[in-house]
KOLTIMAR-554821 format. One line per field, with one value per residue: residue number from 1; z, y, x of N, C-alpha, C in turn; residue in three letters. Coordinates in nm, 4 decimals, m for minus. Example, Ala and Ser with C-alpha at 12.3 -4.5 7.8 and 13.67 -1.06 7.14 Angstrom:
BEGIN
nr <- [1/2] $
nZ <- [0.7800/0.7080] $
nY <- [m0.5690/m0.2250] $
nX <- [1.3190/1.2850] $
caZ <- [0.7800/0.7140] $
caY <- [m0.4500/m0.1060] $
caX <- [1.2300/1.3670] $
cZ <- [0.7800/0.7870] $
cY <- [m0.3300/0.0030] $
cX <- [1.3200/1.2900] $
rest <- [ala/ser] $
***
This chain:
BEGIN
nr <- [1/2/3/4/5/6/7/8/9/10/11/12/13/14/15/16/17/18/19/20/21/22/23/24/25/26/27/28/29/30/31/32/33/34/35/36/37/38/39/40/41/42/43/44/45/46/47/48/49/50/51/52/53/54/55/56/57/58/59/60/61/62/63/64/65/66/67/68/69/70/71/72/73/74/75/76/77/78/79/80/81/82/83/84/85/86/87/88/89/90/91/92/93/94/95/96/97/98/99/100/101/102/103/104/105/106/107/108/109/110/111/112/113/114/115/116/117/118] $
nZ <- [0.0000/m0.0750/0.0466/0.1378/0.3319/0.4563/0.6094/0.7998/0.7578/0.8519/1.0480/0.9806/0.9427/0.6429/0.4990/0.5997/0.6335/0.5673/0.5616/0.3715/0.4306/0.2457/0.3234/0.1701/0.0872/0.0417/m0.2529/m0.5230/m0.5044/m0.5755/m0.9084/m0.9583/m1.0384/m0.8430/m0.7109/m0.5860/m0.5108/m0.4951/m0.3534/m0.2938/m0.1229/m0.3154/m0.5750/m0.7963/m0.7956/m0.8301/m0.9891/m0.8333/m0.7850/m0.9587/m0.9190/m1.1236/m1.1745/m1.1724/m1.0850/m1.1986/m1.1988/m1.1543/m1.1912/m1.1072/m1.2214/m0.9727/m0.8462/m0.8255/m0.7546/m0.4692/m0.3735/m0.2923/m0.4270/m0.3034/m0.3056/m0.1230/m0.2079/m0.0473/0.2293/0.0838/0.0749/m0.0163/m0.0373/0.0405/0.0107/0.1763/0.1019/0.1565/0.2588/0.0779/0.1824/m0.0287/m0.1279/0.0877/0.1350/0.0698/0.0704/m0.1571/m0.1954/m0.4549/m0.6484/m0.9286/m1.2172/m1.5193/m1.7096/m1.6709/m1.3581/m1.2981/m1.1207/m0.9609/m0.6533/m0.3977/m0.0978/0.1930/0.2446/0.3398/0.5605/0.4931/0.5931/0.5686/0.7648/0.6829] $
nY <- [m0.1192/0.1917/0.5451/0.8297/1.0412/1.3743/1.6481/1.9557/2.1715/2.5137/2.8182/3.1075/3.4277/3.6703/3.6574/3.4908/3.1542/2.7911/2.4728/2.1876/1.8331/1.5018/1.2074/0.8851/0.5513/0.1951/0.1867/0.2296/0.4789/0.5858/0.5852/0.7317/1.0437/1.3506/1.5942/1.9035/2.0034/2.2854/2.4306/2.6870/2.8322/2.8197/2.8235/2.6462/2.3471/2.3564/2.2967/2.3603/2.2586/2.0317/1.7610/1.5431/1.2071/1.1572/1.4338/1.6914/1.9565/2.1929/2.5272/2.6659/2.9790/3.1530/3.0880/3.0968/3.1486/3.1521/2.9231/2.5862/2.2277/1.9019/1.6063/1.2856/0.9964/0.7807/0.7784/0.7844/1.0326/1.3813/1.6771/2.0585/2.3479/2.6460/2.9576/3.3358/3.3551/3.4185/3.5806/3.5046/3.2885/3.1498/2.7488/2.4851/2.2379/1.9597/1.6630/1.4580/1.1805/1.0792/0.8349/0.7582/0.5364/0.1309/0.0198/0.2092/0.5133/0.7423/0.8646/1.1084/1.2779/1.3583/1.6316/1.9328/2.2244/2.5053/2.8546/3.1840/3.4654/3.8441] $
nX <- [0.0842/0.0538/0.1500/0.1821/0.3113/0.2655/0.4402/0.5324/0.4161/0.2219/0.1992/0.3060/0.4965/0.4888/0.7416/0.9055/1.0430/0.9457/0.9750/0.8320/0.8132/0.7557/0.7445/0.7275/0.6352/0.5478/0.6267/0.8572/1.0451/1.2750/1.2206/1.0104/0.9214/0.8499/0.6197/0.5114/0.2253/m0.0478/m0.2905/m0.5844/m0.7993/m1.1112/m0.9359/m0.7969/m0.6293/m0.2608/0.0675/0.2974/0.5963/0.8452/1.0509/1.2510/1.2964/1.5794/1.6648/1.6225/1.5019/1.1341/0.9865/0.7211/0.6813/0.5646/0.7020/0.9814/1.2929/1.2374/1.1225/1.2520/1.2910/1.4409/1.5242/1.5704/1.6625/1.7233/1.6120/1.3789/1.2076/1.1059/1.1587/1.0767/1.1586/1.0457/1.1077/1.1216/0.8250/0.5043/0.1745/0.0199/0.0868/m0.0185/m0.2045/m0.2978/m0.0660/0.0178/0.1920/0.3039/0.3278/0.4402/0.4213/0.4943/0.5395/0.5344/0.6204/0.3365/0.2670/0.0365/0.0024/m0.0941/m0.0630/m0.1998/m0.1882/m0.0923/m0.1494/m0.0296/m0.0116/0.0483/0.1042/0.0288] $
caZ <- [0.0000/m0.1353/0.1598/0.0898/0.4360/0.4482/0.7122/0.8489/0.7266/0.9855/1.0292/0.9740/0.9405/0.5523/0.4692/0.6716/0.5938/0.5712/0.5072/0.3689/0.3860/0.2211/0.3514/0.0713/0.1286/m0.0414/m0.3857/m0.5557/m0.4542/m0.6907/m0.9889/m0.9481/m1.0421/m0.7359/m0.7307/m0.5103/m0.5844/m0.3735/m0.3191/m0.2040/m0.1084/m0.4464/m0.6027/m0.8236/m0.7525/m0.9335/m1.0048/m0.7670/m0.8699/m1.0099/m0.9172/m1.1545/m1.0797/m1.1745/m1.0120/m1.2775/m1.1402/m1.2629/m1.0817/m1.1242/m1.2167/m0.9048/m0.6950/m0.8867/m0.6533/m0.3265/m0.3440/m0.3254/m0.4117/m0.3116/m0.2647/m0.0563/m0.2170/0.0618/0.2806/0.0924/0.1136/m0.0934/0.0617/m0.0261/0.1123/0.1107/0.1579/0.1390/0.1628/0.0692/0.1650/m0.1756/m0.1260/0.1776/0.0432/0.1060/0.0076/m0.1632/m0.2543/m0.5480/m0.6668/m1.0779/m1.3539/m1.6590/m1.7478/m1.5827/m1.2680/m1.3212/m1.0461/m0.9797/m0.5689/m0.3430/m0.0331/0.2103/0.2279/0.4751/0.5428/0.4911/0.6120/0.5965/0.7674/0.6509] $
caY <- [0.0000/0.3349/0.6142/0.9515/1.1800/1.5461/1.7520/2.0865/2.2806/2.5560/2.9591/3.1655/3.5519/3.7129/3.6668/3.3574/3.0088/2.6443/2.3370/2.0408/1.6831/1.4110/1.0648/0.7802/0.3858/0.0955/0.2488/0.2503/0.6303/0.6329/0.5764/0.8246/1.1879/1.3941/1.7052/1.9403/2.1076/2.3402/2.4342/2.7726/2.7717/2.8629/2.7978/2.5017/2.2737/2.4055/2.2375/2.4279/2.2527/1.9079/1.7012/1.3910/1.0543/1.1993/1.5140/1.7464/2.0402/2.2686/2.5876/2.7543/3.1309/3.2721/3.0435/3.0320/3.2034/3.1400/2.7794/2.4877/2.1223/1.8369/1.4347/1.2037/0.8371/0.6769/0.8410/0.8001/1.1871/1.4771/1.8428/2.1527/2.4926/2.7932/3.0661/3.4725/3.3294/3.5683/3.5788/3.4663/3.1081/3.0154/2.7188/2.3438/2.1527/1.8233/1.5547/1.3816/1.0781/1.0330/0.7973/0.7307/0.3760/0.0660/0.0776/0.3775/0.5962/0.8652/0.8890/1.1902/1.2715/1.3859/1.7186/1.9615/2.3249/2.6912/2.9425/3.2800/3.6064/3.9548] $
caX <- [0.0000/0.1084/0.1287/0.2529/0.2804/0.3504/0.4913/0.6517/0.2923/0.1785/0.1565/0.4546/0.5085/0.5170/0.8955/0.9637/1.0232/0.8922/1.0118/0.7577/0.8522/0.6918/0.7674/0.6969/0.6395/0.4929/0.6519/0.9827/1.0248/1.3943/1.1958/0.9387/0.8558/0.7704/0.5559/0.4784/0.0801/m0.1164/m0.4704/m0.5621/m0.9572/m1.1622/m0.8446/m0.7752/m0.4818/m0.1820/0.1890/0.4037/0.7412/0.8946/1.1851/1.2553/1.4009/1.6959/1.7205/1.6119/1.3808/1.1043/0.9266/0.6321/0.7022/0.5035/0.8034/1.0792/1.3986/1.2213/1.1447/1.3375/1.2506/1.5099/1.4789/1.6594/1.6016/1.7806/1.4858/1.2292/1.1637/1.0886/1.1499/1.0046/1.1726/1.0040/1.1725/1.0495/0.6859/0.3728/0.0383/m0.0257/0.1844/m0.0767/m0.2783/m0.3262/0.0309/0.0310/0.2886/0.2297/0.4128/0.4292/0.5380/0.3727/0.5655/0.5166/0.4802/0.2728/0.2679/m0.0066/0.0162/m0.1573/m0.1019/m0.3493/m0.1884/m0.0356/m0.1336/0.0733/m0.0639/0.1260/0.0114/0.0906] $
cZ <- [0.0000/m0.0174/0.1105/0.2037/0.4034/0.5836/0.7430/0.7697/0.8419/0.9394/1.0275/0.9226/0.7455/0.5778/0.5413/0.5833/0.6213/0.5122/0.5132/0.3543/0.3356/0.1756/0.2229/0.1586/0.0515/m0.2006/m0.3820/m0.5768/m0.5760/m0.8607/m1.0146/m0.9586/m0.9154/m0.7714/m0.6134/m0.5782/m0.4964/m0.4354/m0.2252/m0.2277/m0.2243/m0.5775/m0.6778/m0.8083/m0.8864/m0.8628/m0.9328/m0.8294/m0.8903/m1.0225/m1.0208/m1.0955/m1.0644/m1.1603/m1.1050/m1.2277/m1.1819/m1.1353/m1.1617/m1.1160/m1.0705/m0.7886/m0.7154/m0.8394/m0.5278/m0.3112/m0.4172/m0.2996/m0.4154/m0.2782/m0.2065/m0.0864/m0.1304/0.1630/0.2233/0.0839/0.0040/m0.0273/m0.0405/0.0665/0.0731/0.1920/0.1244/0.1067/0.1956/0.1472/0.0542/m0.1548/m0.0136/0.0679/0.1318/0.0599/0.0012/m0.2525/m0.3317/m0.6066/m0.8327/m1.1440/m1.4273/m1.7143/m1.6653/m1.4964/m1.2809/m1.1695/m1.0482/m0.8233/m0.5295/m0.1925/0.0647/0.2514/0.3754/0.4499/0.5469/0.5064/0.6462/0.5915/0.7412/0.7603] $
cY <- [0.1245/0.4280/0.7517/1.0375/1.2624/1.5919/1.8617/2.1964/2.3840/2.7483/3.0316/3.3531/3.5662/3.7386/3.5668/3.2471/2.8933/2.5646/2.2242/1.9555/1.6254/1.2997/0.9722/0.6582/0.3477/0.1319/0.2096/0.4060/0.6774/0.6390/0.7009/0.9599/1.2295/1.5435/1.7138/2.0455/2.1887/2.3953/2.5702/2.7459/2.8687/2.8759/2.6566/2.4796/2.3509/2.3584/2.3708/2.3891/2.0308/1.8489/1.5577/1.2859/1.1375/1.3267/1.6747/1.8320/2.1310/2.3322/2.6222/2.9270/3.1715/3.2294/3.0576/3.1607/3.1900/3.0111/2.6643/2.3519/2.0331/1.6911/1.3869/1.1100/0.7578/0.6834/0.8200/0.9471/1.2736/1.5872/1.9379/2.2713/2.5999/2.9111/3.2439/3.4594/3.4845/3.5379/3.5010/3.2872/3.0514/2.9682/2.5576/2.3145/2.0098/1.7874/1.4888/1.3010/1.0620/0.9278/0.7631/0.5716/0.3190/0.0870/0.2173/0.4104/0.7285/0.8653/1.0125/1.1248/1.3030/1.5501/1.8088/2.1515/2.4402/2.8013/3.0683/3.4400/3.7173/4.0332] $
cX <- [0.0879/0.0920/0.2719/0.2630/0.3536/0.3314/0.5270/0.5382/0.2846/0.1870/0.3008/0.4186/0.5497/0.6911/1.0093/0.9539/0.9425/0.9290/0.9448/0.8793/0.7471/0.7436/0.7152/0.6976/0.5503/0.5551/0.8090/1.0121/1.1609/1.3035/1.0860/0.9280/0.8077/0.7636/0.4876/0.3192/0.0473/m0.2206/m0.4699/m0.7331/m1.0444/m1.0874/m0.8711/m0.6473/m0.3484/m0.0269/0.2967/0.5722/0.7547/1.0217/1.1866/1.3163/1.5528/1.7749/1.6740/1.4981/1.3223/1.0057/0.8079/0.6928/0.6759/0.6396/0.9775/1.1980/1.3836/1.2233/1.2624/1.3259/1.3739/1.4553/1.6029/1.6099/1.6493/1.6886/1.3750/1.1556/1.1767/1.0774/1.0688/1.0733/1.1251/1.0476/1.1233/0.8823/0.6068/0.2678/m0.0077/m0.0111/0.1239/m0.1541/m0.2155/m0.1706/0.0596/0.1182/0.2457/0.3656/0.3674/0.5312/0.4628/0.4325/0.5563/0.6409/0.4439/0.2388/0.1198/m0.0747/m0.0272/m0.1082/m0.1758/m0.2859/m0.1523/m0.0600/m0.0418/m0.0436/0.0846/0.0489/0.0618/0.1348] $
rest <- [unk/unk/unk/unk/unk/unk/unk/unk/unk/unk/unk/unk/unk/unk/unk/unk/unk/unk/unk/unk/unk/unk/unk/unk/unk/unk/unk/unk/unk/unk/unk/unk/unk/unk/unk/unk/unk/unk/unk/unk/unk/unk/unk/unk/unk/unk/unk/unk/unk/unk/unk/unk/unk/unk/unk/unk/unk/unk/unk/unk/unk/unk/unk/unk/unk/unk/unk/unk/unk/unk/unk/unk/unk/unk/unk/unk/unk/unk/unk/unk/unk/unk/unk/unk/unk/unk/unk/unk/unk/unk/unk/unk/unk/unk/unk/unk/unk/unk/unk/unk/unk/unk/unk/unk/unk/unk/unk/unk/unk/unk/unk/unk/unk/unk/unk/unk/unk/unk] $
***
């Protein structure tokens, strides 16, 4: 069974940090695409950033100098740092596990909040 947790969500001051985790198991986590999405409320989900198997990473414009996505496959883990957050950047944050060849991959996990106050 597939299990994706996220961590290190919570309230922080405009121009502070946060650092998600998201734990993996039941999966081959080296082979895998990981993506970070978020959810702000009336909001649809939108591709925050993308690490490949092989290390290769991609931002979203609205993130792209503040955040920073890394993996540890020996862990199991996928980070997320956010650094100079906004107001704008609170919003639900979910881990998502991809691969499109066998084994196909398309993992969720149940998501970890940011909240950042002005």
């Amino acid at each position: 069974q597939v299990q994706l947790v996220e961590s290190g969500g919570g309230l922080v001051q405009a121009g502070g940090s946060l650092r998600l985790s998201c734990a993996a198991s039941g999966m081959i986590f080296s082979i895998a695409t990981m993506n970070w999405y978020r959810q702000a409320p009336g909001n649809q989900r939108e591709l925050v950033t993308t690490i490949t198997r092989g290390g290769s990473t991609n931002y979203a414009d609205s993130v792209k100098g503040r955040f920073t996505i890394s993996r540890d496959n020996a862990k199991n883990t996928v980070y997320l740092q956010m650094n100079s957050l906004k107001p704008e950047d609170a919003a639900v944050y979910y881990c998502n596990a991809y691969r499109e060849n066998s084994p196909r991959y398309d993992y969720w996990g149940q998501g970890t909040q940011v909240t950042v106050s002005s």
